[in-house]
C-alpha positions, 0 to 999 in steps of 0.5 A: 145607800151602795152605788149598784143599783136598779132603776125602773120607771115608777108607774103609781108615782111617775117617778124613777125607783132606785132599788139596791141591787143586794137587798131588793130594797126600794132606797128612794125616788127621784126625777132624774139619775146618772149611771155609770156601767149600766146594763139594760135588762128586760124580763121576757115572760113580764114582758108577755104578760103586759103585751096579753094583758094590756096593763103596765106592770114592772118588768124591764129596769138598768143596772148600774153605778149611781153617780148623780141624782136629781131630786131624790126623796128618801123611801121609808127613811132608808140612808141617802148619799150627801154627795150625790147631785143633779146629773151632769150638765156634760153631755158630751158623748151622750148621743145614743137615745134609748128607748123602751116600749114592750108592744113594739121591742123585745130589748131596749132600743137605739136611735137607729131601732138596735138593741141596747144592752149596756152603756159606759154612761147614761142619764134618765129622767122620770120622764122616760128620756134615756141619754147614753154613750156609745157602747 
């Protein structure tokens, strides 16, 4: 499995989808992660396309350097990393909440409601939580 990877809250199985950023590939699933270099990208035209509809659909998702992940299941028995673990339990520096919500932002947001485009560090779990540093 390469390390840069996408992730994007599932929406059929509820939890997080880990795509290989190089092939497009969906490499497995889980209920938590740890990136390290994440970006935050959102695709403005799906973004419109869920406010007009009203119906989820993919279209936002951070890129980043897989370090942990927390209850990974393999997708069609694509190779997994032995290595890789839960997400740390050091949640120092981890302050900034980051939150997504397309009727409501055009970006993902801080705890303060500004924009969120990258993070040194950040754990996310299925849940929708985003834990991250300062940028």
């Amino acid at each position: 499995m390469p390390n840069r990877v996408r992730v994007y809250r599932n929406i059929n199985n509820g939890l997080l989808s880990i795509q290989a950023i190089d092939s497009g590939l969906i490499l497995a699933h889980c209920q938590a992660l740890q990136l390290q270099d994440a970006v935050f990208k959102v695709n403005e035209q799906g973004r419109l396309r869920v406010v007009q509809s009203r119906r989820k659909a993919v279209h936002a998702h951070v890129e980043g350097w897989l370090e942990r992940v927390e209850g990974l299941i393999a997708y069609k028995g694509r190779a997994v990393p032995e290595m890789l673990t839960a997400p740390d339990s050091d949640m120092d520096g981890l302050s900034r909440t980051v939150r997504y919500n397309p009727y409501k932002w055009a970006t993902f947001v801080d705890n303060h409601l500004q924009p969120v485009t990258q993070a040194r560090k950040i754990i996310i779990q299925a849940s929708g939580t985003m834990l991250a540093t300062q940028a």
